[in-house]
DOBARO-87172 format. One line per field, with one value per residue (C-alpha): x negated, y negated, z; chain; residue in one letter; residue number from 1. Coordinates in Angstrom, 3 decimals, m for minus. Example, Ala and Ser with C-alpha at 12.3 -4.5 7.8 and 13.67 -1.06 7.14 Angstrom:
2
east m12.300, m13.670
north 4.500, 1.060
up 7.800, 7.140
chaine A, A
residu a, s
num 1, 2
This chain:
427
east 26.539, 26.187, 24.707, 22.204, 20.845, 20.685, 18.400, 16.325, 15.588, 15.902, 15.321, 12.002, 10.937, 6.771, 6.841, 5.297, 7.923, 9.457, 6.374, 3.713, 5.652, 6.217, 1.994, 2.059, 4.266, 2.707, m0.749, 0.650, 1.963, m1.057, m2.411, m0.164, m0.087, m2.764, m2.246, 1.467, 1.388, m1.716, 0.346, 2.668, 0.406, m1.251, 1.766, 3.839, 6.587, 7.877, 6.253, 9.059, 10.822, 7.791, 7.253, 11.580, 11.480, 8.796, 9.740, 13.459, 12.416, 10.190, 13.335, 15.126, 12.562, 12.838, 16.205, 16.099, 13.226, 15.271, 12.996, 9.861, 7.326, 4.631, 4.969, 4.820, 5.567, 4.074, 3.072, 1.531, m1.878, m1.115, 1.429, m0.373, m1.057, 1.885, 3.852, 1.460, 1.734, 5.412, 6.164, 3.818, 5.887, 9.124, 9.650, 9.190, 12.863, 12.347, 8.813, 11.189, 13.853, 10.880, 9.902, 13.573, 12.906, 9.699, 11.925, 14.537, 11.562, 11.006, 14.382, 14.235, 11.108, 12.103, 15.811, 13.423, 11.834, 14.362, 15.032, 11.738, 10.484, 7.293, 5.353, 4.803, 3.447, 1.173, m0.127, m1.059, m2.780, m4.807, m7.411, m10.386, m8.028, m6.566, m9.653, m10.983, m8.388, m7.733, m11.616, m10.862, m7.993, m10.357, m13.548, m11.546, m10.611, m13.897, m14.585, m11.655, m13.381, m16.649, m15.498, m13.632, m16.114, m18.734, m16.417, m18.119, m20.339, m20.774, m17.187, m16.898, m18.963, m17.311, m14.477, m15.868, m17.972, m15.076, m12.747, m15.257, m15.891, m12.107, m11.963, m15.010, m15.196, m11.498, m9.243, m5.214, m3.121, m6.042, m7.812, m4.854, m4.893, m7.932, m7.261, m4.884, m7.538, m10.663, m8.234, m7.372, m10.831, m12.593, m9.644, m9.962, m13.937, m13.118, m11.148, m13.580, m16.480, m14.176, m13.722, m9.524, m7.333, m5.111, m3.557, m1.273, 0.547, 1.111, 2.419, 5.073, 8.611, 9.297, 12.627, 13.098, 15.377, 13.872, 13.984, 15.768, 16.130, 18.137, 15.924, 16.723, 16.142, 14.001, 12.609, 9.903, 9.008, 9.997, 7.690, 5.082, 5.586, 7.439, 4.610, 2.147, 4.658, 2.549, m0.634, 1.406, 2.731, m0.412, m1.411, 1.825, 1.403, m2.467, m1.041, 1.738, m1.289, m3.043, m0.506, 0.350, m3.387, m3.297, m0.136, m0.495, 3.277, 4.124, 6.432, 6.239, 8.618, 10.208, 12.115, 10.462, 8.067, 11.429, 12.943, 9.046, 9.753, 12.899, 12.554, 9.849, 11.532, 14.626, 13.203, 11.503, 14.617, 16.249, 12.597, 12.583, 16.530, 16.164, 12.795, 10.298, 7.182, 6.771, 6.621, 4.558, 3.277, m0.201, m3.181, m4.394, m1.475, m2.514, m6.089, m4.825, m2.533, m6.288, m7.990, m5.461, m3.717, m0.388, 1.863, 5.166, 7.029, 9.156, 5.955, 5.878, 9.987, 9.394, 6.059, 8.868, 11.663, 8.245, 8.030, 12.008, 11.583, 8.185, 10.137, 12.756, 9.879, 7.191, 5.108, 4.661, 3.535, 1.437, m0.562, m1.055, m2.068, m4.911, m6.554, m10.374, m10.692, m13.971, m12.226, m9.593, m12.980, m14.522, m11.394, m10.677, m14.676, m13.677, m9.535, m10.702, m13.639, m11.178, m9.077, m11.927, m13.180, m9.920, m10.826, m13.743, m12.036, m9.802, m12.394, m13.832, m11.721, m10.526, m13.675, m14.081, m17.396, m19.656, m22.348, m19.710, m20.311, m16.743, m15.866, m18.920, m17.151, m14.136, m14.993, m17.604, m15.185, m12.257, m14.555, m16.279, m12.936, m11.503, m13.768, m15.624, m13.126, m11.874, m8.807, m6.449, m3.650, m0.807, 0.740, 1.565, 0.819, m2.668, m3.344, m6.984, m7.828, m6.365, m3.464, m5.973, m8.254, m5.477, m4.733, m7.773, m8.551, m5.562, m6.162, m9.676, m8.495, m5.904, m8.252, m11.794, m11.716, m11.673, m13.699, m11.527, m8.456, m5.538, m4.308, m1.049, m0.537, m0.757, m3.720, m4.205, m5.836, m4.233, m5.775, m6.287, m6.637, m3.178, m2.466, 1.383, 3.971, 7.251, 9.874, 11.686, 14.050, 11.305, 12.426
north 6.302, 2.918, 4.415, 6.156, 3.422, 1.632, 4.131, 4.133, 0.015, m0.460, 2.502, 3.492, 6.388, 5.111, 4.165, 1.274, m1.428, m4.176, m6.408, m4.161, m3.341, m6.843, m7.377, m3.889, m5.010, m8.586, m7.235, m5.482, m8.689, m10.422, m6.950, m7.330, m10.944, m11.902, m9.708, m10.240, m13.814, m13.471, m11.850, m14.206, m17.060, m15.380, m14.635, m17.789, m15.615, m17.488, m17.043, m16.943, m14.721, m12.096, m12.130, m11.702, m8.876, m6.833, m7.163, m5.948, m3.140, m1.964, m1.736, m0.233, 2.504, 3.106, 3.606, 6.353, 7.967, 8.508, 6.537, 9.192, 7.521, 4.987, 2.520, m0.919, m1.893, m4.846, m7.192, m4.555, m6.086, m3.530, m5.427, m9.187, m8.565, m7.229, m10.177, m12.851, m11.626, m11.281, m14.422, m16.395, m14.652, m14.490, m16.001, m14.757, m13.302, m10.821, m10.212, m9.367, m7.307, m5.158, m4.845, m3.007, m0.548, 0.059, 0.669, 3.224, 5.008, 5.997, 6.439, 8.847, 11.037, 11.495, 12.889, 15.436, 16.144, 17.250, 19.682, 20.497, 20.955, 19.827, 22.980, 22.250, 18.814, 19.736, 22.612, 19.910, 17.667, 20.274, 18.385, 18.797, 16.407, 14.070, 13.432, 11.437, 9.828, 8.258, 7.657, 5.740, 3.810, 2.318, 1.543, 0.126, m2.721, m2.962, m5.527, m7.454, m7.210, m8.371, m10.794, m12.692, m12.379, m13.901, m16.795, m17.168, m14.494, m15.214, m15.867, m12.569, m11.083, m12.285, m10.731, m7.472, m7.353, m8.420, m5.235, m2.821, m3.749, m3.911, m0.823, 1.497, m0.478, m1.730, m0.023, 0.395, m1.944, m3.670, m0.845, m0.825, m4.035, m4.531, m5.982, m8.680, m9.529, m9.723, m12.403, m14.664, m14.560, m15.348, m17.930, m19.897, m20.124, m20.770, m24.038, m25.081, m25.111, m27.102, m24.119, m24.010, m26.003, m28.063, m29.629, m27.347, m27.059, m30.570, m30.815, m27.788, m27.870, m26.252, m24.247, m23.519, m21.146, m18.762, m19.406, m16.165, m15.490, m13.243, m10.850, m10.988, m7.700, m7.316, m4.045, m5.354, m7.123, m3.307, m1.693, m3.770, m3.954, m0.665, 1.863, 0.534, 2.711, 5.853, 4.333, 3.118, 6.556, 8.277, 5.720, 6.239, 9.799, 9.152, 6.962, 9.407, 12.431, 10.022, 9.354, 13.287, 13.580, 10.629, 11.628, 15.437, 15.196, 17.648, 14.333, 15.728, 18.008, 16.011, 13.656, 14.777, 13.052, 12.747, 10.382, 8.193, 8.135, 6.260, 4.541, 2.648, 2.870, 1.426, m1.309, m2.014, m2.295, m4.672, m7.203, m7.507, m7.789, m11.373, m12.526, m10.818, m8.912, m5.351, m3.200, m0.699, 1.537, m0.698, 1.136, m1.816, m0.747, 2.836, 2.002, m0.192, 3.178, 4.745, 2.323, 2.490, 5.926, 4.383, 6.025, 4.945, 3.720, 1.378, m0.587, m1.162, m1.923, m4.686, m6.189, m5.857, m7.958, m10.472, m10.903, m11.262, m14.028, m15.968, m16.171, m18.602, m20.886, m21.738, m23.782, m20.528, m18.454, m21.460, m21.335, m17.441, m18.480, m20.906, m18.097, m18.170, m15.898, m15.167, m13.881, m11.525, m10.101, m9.273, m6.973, m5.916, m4.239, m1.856, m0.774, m0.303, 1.809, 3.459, 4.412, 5.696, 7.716, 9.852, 11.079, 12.670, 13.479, 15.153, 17.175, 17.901, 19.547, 21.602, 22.871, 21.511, 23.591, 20.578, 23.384, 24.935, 23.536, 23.116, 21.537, 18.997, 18.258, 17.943, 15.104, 13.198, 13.196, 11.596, 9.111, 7.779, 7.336, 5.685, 3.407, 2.577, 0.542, 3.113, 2.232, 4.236, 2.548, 3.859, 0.887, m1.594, 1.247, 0.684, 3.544, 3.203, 3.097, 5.807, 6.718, 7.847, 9.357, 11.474, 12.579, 13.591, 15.586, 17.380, 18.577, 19.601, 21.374, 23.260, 24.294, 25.033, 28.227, 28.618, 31.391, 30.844, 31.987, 29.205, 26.071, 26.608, 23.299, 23.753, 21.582, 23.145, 20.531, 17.645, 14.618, 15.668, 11.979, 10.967, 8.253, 7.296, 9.871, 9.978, 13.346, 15.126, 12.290, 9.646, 8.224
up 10.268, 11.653, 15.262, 12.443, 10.919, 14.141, 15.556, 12.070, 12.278, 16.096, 17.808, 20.067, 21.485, 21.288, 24.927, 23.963, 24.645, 22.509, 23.064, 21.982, 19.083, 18.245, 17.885, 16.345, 14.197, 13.356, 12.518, 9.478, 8.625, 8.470, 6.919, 3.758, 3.575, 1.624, m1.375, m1.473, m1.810, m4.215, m6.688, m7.365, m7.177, m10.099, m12.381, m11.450, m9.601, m6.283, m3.085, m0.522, m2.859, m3.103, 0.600, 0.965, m1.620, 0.364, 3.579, 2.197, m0.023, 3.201, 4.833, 2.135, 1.382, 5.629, 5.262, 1.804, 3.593, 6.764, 8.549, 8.940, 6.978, 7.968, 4.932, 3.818, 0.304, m1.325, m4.303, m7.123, m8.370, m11.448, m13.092, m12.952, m16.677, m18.234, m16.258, m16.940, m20.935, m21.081, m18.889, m21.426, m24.892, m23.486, m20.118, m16.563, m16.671, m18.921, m17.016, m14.287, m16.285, m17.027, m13.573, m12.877, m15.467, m14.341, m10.418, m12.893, m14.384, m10.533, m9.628, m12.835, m11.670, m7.890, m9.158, m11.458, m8.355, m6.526, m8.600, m9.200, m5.672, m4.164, m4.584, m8.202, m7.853, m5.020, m7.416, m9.437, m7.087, m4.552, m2.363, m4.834, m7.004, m4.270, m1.978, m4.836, m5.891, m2.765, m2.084, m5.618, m4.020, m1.274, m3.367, m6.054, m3.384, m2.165, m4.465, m3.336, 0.089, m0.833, m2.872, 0.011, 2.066, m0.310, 0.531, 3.794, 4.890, 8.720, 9.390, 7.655, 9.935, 12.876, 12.465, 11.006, 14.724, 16.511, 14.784, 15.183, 18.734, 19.918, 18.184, 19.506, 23.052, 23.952, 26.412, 26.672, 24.111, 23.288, 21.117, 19.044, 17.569, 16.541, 13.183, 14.798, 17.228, 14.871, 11.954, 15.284, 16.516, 12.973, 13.025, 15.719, 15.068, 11.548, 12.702, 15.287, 12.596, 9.974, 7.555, 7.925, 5.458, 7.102, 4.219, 3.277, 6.442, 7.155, 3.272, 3.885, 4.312, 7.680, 6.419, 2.702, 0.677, m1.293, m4.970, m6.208, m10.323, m12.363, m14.166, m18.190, m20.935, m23.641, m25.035, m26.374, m23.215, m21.064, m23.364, m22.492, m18.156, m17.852, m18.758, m15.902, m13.685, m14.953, m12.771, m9.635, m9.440, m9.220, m5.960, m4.573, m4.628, m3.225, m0.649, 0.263, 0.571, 2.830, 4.993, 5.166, 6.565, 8.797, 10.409, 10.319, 9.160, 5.856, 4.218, 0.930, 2.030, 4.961, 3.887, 0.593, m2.178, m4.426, m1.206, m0.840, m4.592, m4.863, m1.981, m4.154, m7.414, m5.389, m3.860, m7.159, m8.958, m6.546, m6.211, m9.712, m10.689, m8.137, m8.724, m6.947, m8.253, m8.745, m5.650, m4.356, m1.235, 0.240, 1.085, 3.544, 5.753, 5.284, 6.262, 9.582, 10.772, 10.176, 12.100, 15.530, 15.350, 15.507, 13.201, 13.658, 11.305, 13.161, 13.194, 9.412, 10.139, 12.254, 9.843, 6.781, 9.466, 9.982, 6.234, 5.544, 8.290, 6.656, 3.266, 4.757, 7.150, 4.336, 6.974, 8.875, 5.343, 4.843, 8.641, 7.625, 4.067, 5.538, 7.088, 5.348, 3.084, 4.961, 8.098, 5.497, 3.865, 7.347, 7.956, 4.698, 4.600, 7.281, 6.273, 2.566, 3.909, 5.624, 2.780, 1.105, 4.236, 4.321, 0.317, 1.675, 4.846, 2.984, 0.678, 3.985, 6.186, 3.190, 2.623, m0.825, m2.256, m3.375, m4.646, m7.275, m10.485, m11.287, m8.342, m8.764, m12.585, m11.167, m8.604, m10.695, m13.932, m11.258, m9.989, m13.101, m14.842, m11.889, m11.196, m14.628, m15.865, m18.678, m20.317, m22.794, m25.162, m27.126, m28.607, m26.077, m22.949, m21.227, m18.784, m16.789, m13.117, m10.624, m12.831, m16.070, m13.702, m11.660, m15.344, m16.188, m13.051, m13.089, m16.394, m15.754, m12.340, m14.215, m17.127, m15.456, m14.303, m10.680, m8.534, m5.100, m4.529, m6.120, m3.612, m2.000, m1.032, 2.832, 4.191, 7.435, 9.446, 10.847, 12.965, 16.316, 17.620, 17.348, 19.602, 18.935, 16.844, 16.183, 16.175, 13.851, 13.109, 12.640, 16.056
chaine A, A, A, A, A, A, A, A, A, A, A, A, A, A, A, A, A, A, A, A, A, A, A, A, A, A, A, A, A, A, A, A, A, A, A, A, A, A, A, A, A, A, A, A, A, A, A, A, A, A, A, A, A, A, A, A, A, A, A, A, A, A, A, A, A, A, A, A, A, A, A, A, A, A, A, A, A, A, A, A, A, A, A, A, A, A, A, A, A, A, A, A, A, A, A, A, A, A, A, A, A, A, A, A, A, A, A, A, A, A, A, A, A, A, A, A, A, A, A, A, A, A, A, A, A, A, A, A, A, A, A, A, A, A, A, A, A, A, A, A, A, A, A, A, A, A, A, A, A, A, A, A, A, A, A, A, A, A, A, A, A, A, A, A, A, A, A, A, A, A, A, A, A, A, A, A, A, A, A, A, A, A, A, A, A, A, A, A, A, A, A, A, A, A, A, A, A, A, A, A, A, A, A, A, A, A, A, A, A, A, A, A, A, A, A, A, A, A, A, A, A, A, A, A, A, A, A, A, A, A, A, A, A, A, A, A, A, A, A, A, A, A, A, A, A, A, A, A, A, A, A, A, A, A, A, A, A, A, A, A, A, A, A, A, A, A, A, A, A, A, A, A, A, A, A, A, A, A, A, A, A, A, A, A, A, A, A, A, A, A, A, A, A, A, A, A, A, A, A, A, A, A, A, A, A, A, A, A, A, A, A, A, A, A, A, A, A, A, A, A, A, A, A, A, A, A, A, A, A, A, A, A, A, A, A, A, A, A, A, A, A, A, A, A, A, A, A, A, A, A, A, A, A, A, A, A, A, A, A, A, A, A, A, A, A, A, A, A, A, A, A, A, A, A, A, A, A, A, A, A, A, A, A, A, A, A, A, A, A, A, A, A, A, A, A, A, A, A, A, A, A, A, A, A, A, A, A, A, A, A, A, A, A, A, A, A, A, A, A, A, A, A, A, A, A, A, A
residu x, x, x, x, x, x, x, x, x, x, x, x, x, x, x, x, x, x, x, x, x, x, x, x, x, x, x, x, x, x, x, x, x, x, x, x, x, x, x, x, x, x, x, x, x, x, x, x, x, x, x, x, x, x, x, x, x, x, x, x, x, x, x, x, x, x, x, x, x, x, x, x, x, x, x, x, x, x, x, x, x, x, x, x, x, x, x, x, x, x, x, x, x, x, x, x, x, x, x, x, x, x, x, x, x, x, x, x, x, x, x, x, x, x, x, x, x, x, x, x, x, x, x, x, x, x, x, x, x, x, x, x, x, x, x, x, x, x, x, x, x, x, x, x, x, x, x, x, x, x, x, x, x, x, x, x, x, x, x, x, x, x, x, x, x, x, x, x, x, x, x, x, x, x, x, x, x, x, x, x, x, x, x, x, x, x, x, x, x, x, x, x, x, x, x, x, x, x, x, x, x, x, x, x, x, x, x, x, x, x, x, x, x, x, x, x, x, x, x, x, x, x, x, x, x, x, x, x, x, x, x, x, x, x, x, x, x, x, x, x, x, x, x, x, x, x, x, x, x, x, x, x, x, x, x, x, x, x, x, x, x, x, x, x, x, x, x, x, x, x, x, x, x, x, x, x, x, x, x, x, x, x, x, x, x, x, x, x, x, x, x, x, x, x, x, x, x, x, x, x, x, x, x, x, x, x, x, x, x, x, x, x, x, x, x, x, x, x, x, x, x, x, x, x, x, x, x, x, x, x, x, x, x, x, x, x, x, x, x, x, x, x, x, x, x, x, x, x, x, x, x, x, x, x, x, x, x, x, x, x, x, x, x, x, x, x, x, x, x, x, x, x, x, x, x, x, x, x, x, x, x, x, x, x, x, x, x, x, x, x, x, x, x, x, x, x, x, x, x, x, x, x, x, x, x, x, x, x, x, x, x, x, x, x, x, x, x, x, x, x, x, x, x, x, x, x, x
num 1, 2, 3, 4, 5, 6, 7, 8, 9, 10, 11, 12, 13, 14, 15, 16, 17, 18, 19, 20, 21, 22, 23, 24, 25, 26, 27, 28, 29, 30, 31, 32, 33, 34, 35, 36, 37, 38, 39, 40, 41, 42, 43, 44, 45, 46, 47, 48, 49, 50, 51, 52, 53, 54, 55, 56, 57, 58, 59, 60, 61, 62, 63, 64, 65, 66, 67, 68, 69, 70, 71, 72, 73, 74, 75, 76, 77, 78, 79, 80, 81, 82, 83, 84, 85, 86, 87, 88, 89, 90, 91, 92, 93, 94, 95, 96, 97, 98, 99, 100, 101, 102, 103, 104, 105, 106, 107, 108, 109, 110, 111, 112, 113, 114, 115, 116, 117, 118, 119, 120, 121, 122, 123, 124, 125, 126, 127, 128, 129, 130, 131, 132, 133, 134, 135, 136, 137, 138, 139, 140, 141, 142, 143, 144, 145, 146, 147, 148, 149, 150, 151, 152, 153, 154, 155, 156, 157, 158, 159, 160, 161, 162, 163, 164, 165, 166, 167, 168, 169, 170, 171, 172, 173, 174, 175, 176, 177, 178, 179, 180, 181, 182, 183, 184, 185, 186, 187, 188, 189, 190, 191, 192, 193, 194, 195, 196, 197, 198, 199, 200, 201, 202, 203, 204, 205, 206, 207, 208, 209, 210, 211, 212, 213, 214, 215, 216, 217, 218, 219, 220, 221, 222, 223, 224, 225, 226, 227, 228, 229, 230, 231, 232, 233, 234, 235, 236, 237, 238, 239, 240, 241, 242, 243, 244, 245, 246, 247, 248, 249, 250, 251, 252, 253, 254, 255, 256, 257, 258, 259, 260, 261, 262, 263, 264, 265, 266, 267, 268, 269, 270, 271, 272, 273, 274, 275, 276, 277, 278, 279, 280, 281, 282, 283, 284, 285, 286, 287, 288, 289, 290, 291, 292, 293, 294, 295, 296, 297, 298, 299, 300, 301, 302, 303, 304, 305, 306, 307, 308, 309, 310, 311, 312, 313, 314, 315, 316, 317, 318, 319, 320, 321, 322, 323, 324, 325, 326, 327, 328, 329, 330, 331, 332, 333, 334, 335, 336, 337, 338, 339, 340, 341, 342, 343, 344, 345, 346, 347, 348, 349, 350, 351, 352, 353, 354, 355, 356, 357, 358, 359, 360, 361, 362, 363, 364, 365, 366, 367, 368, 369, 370, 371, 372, 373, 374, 375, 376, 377, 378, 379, 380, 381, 382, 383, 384, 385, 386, 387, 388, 389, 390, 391, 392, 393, 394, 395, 396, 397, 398, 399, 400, 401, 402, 403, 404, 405, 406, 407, 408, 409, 410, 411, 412, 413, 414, 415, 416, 417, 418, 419, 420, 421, 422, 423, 424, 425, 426, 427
């Protein structure tokens, strides 16, 4: 057991060499940085403690999933709300006690399917249903992007030319750090024109403990937090369908969509019982395996071990937090456009008939709901965004009647540029 899980966090069989990895590795880091600090800077949660909690439940999830799948989990943007409310009524502990049974609720639904099996999910969720609902994923963010790089359009663009020309036009180790390359470049131009914030560095401790809490229960306060698991499901499962066509790897059956499952519900359980945020699977990552073609997951391993490390040296968080939000808008235009490129990648390649009325229905219903702002309560439950419109187009999927022959839930073609995979064993 112990040689096991010392293959699963340290072994490589890439070819690429500790170093490589290492910059592999750090450019998810700077990937997932800026929305997993943003989180708690919004609710009032602790930002060592956020950046701890995802860089251990990235691990943990590694670990459940036997190591086979490319993810890193952090801050959920989904719960800023429900905290902030709670935290305001009752206090941030019971915010956080609400976060853990929003982690059992997971724990819960990946036991059910187990039993259950995969088939029957991905019955539900065919690609007519999933392209858009990851194409939803990416232009939901887009107005994250734009919005940072509003902040300062040329630095923006700096680094959006400098990505898409390492990318395109690089050779060897170069091409596959793009995103790394374009954030120091914008950077260091960023400084020299007087656009970086010093300030905060020089006024931050070098070493520092994170600032852990105890979550507290309140079912009032659960009822309020808990439910928002219903949406983060449906982009788990999105992110989880991406990642299957990315990688050309069938994970919802190896390790399994009940293991990605508690793997998040898991490390959700454990970030919210000590302070940390709610946790979930981040589509930026997913869109920076897009961008390079390197797919294994020891990469995301050694971004979580990068984040575990920030938590404890705030001056370090704090030189990575005083990157212009210009030069993070730059890269974030091209990995959300990304994301949403693989939802119509997906519709694609599977041959999804866009002159079938149905299938036209289908697809607009799925995208209006998702990204029109609709929002359904019961009570104290708000459902909108990808979750309601995953809803919705499974229903009308199931109950529109369908000329071509039903989805199996094999999608035959896989990405034939893969650069960098991993075996059987996610080695």
């Amino acid at each position: 057991m112990k040689e096991k899980l010392k293959q699963i966090f340290i072994g490589d069989k890439t070819g690429l060499g500790p170093h490589k990895l290492i910059l592999l590795g750090l450019q998810h880091t700077f990937t997932m940085f800026g929305a997993t600090v943003l989180v708690p800077i919004l609710t009032g949660l602790d930002v060592s403690v956020a950046l701890f909690m995802a860089g251990l439940s990235t691990l943990i999830f590694h670990s459940i999933t036997k190591g086979k799948v490319p993810v890193f989990l952090g801050s959920s943007f989904a719960f800023i709300a429900p905290i902030i409310l709670v935290s305001n009524k009752f206090g941030m502990e019971y915010a956080l006690g609400g976060i853990v049974v929003a982690g059992v609720i997971y724990i819960i639904f990946s036991t059910i399917m187990k039993f259950i099996g995969p088939e029957r999910l991905l019955k539900l969720f065919p690609p007519i249903v999933t392209g858009p609902i990851i194409a939803i994923i990416g232009l939901m963010l887009a107005n994250i992007a734009i919005t940072q790089a509003t902040d300062n359009w040329w630095l923006a663009f700096i680094s959006f030319a400098a990505i898409a020309t390492i990318s395109i036009f690089a050779q060897g180790f170069l091409k596959l750090i793009p995103i790394m390359c374009g954030i120091v470049i914008g950077y260091v131009v960023g400084a020299i024109s007087g656009n970086v914030d010093f300030v905060p560095i020089s006024s931050s401790q070098l070493i520092g403990i994170p600032n852990f809490t105890l979550a507290k229960f309140n079912l009032e306060a659960i009822l309020i937090v808990a439910p928002v698991t219903i949406a983060t499901m449906a982009e788990h499962i999105g992110d989880m369908v991406a990642i299957k066509e990315i990688t050309g790897k069938d994970i919802f059956r190896d390790p399994g969509l009940n293991r990605t499952l508690m793997g998040d519900g898991v490390g959700e359980v454990i970030s919210g019982m000590f302070g940390g945020p709610a946790i979930t699977t981040y589509s930026e990552n997913v869109g920076v395996i897009t961008l390079t073609k390197v797919y294994h997951p020891i990469v995301m391993r050694i971004a979580a071990l990068f984040a575990i490390l920030l938590s404890f040296f705030p001056m370090v968080a704090a030189i990575i937090g005083s990157i212009p939000l210009g030069v993070i808008g730059g890269a974030s235009i091209i990995l959300f456009g990304m994301i949403t490129a693989i939802g119509f990648r997906i519709m694609i390649e599977n041959k999804i008939d866009l002159k079938d009325s149905r299938n036209l229905i289908v697809i607009a219903t799925i995208m209006i709901f998702g990204l029109g702002g609709s929002m359904i309560s019961f009570g104290n439950i708000e459902l909108g965004g990808v979750g309601l419109a995953a809803i919705i187009g499974v229903f009308l999927n199931r109950i529109l009647p369908e000329k071509e022959e039903e989805f199996t839930g094999v999608i035959e073609h896989a990405d034939p540029n893969v650069r960098i995979d991993y075996d059987e064993e996610g080695m």
